[in-house]
VEXDREN-2710 file (C-alpha; in Angstrom, 1 decimal):
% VEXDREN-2710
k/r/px/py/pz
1/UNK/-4.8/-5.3/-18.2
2/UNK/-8.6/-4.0/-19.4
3/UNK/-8.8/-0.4/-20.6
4/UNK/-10.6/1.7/-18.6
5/UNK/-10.2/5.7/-18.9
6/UNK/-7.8/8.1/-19.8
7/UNK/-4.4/9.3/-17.9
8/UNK/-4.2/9.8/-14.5
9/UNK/-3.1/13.5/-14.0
10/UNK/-0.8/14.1/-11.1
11/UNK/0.8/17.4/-12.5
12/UNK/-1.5/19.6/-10.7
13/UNK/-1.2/20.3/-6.7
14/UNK/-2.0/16.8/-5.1
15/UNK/-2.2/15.5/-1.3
16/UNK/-0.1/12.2/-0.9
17/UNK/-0.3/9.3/1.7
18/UNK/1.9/6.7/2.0
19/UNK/1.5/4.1/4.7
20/UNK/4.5/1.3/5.6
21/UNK/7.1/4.2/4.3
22/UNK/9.7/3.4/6.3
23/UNK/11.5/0.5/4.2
24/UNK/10.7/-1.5/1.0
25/UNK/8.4/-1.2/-1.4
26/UNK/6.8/1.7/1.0
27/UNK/9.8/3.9/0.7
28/UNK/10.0/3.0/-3.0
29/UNK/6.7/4.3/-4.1
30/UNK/7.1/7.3/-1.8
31/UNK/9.8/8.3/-3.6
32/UNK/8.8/7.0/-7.0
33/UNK/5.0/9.1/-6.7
34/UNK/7.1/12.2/-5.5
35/UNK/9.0/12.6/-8.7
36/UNK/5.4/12.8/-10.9
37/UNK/3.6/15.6/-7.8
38/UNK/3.2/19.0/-9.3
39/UNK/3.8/21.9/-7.4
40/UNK/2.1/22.6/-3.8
41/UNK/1.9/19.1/-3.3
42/UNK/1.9/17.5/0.3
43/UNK/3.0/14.1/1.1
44/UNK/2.3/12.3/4.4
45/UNK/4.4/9.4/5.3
46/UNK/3.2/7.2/7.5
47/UNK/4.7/4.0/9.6
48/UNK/6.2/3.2/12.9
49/UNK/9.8/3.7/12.9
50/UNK/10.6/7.6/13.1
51/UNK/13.9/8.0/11.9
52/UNK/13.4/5.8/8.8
53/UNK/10.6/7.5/7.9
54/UNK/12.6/10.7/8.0
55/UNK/15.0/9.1/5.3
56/UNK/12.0/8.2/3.6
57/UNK/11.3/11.8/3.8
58/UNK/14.5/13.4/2.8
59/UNK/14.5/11.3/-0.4
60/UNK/10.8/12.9/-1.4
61/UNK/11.2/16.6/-0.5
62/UNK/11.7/19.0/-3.3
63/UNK/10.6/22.6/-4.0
64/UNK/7.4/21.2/-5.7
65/UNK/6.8/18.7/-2.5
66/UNK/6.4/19.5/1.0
67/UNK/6.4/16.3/3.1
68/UNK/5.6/15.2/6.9
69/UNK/5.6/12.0/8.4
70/UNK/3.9/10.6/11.8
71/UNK/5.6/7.8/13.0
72/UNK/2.0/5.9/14.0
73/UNK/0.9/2.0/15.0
74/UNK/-1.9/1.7/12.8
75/UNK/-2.8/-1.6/14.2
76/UNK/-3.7/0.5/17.3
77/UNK/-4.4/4.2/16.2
78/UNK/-8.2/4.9/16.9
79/UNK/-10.7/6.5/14.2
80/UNK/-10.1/9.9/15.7
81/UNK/-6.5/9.3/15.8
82/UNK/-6.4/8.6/12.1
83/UNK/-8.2/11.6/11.2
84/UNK/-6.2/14.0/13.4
85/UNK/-3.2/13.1/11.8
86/UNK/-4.8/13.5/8.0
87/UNK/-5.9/16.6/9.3
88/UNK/-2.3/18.2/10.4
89/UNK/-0.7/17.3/7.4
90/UNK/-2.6/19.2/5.3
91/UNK/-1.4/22.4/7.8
92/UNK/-4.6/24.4/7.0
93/UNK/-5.1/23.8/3.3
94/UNK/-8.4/22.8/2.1
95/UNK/-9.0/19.4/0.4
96/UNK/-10.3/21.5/-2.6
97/UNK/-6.6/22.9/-3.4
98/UNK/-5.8/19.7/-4.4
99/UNK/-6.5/18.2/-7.7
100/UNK/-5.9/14.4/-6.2
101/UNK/-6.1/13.2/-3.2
102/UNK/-3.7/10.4/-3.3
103/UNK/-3.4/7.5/-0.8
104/UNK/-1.3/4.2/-1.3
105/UNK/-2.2/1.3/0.9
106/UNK/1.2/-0.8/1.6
107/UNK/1.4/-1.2/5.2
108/UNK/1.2/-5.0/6.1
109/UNK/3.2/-8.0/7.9
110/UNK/3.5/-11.5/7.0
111/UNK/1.9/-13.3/10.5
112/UNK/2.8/-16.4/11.9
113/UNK/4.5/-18.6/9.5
114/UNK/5.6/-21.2/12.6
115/UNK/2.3/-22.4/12.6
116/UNK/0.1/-25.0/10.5
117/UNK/-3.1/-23.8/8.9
118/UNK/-4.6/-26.9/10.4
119/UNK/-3.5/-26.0/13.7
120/UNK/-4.9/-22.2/14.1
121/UNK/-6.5/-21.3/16.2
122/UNK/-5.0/-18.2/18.6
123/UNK/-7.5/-15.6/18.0
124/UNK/-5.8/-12.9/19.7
125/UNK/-2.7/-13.3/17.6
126/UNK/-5.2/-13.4/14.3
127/UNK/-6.7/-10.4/15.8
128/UNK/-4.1/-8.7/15.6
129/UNK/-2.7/-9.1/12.3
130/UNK/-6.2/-8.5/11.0
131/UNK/-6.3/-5.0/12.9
132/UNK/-2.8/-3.9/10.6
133/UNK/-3.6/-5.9/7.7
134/UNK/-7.1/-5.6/7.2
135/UNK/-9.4/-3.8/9.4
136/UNK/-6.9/-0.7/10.0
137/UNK/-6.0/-0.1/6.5
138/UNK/-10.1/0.0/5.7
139/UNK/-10.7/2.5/8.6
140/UNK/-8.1/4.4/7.3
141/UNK/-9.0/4.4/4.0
142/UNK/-12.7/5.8/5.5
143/UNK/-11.5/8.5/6.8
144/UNK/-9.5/9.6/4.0
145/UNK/-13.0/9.4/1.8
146/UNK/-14.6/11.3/4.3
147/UNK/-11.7/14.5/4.1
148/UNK/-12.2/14.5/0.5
149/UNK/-16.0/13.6/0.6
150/UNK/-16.7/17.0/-1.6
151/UNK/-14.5/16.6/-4.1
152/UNK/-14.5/12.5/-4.0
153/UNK/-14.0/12.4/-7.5
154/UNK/-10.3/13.9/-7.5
155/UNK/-9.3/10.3/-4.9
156/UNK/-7.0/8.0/-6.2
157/UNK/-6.4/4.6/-3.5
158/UNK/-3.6/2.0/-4.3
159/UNK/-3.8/-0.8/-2.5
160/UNK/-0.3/-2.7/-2.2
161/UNK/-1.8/-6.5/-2.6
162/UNK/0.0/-9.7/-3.5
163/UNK/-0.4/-12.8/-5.8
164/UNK/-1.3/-14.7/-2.4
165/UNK/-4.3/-12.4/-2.8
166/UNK/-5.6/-14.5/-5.3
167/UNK/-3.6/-17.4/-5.3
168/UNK/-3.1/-19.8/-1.8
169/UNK/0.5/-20.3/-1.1
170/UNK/0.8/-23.1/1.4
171/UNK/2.2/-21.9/5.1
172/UNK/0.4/-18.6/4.6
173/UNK/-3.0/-18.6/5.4
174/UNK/-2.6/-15.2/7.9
175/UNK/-0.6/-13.2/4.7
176/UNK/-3.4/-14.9/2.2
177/UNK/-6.5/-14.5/3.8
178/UNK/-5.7/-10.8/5.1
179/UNK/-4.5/-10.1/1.5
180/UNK/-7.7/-12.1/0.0
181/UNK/-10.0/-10.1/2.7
182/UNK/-8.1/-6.4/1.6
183/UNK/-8.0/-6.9/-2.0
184/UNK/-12.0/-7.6/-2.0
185/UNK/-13.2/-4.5/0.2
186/UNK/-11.3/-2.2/-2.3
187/UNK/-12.9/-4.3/-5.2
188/UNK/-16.2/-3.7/-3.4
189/UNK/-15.6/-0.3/-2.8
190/UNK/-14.6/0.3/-6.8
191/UNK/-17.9/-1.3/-7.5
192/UNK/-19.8/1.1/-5.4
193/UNK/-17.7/4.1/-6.7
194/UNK/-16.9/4.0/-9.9
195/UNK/-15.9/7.5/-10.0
196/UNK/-13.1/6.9/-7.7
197/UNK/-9.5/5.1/-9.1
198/UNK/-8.6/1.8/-7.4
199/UNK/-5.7/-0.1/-8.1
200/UNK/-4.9/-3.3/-6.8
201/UNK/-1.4/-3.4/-7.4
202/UNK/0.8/-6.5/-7.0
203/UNK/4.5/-5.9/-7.0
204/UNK/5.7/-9.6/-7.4
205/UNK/8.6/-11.7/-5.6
206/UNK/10.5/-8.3/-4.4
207/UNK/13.8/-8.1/-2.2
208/UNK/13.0/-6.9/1.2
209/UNK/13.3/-7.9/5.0
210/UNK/10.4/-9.8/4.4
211/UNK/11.9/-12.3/1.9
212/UNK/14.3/-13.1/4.9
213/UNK/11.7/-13.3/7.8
214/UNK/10.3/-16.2/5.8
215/UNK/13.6/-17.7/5.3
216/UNK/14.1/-17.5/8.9
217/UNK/10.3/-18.9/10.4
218/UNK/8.6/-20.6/7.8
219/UNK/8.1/-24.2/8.6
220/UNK/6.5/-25.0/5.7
221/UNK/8.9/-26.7/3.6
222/UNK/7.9/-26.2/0.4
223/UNK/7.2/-22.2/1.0
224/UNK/11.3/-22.3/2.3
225/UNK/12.1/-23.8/-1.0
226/UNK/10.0/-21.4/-3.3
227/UNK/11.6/-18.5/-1.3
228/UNK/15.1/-20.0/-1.7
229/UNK/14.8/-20.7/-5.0
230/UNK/13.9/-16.7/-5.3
231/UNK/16.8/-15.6/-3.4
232/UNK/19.6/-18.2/-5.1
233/UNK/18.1/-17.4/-8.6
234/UNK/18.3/-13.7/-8.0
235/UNK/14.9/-13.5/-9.7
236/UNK/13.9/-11.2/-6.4
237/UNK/12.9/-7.5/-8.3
238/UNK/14.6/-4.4/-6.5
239/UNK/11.8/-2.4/-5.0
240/UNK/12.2/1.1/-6.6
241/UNK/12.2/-1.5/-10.0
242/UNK/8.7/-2.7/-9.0
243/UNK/7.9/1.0/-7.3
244/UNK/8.4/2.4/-10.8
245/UNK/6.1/-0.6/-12.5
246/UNK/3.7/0.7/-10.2
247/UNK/3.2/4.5/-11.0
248/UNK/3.2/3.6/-15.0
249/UNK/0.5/1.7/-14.3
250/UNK/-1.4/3.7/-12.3
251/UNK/-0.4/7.0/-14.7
252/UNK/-1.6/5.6/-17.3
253/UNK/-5.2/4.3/-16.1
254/UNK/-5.6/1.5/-18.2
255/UNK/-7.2/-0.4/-15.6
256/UNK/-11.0/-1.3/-14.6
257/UNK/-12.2/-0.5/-11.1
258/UNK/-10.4/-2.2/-8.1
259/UNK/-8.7/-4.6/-10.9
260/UNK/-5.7/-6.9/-9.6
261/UNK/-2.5/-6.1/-11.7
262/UNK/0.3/-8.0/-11.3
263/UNK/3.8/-6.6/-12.2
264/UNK/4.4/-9.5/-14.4
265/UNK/1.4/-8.8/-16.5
266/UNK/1.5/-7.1/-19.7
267/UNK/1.4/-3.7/-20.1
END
């Protein structure tokens, strides 16, 4: 990991958003990144399923943290939507009582593993996943830059990526390319601002629903076996395990613009 500037501060008042924070790594980090909010913080947990999010929510309130959730399909939710909801949470408070605005980018699905890469070729399905994977997560990610447009230089953005970001894993090409396509707009955007903290963060081989959804429609035979082999070895990493990873990385702020870190890599 490349050294970049000093500590990331989060002792102050900050304003949280968590997106996929019903389950997983989601509910992980949300709970993780509330421990390390100084008082008057706010958290916003967003996803689709209501009464997990609540759990999610239970597990983050404190005294120093005040947290809501909107139980929201981001694949659908329009620009206006998506600001509306930013725009409750903070119940009246200005941006500018918050030392960080704080926004983690995990919501995301795997896509049609039952189908060959050679053989794609249902747009609207693609279309789909790209709107929650890709092009939902950016527009969201806009209008959180434009709340905070004054005091831009107090946003930190996680996004929540993968090794298949970088690296093709064969009967993935909807989880690889939207990873890939994510992974490089908030590289981009770290370019453009370098005054704003991005983290690519990638939690490694973790033990969620998702490791079974691939057990279950993957028809690649090889992807099967990797996953197995994962599962069997029990070399899967709990997610609060990778969830803490995640905030020592990002707390310490070690890491260039936008860079990909991989919670195998060293510290």
């Amino acid at each position: 990991m490349a050294s970049s500037s000093s500590n990331i501060d989060l002792s102050g008042p900050s304003f949280c958003v968590v997106s996929g924070a019903s389950q997983g790594i989601g509910r992980a980090i949300a709970v993780e990144v509330a421990k390390c909010l100084g008082p008057n913080s706010l958290m916003l947990l967003l996803a689709r399923k209501k009464q997990e999010l609540a759990v999610t929510a239970s597990l983050c309130e404190s005294e120093k943290v005040k947290v809501t959730y909107n139980s929201v399909d981001l694949s659908t939710a329009s620009e206006e939507q998506m600001m509306d909801i930013l725009k409750q949470a903070l119940s009246g408070r200005k941006v500018t009582d918050f030392e960080t605005g704080l926004i983690f980018h995990n919501v995301g699905s795997l896509g049609n593993l039952a189908v060959e890469t050679a053989r794609m070729e249902n747009i609207p399905e693609l279309r789909k996943y790209y709107d929650l994977n890709v092009f939902k997560v950016i527009s969201l990610n806009t209008q959180f830059l434009k709340l905070f447009e004054e005091v831009e230089d107090r946003v930190v953005i996680v996004n929540i990526t993968s090794l298949c970001a970088i690296k093709p894993m064969g009967g993935m090409a909807y989880y690889c390319s939207g990873k890939a396509a994510r992974e490089m707009y908030f590289r981009v955007l770290a370019e453009e601002k370098k005054h704003i903290k991005v983290l690519n963060y990638s939690p490694g081989p973790v033990e969620t629903a998702m490791i079974d959804n691939v057990l279950e429609e993957a028809i690649n035979d090889n992807l099967r076996d990797v996953f197995t082999s994962f599962k069997n070895q029990g070399t899967l990493l709990k997610p609060e395990v990778t969830a803490k990873k995640c905030m020592k990385v990002l707390l310490s702020g070690k890491f260039l613009p936008g860079e990909h870190v991989d919670y195998f890599d060293d510290e």
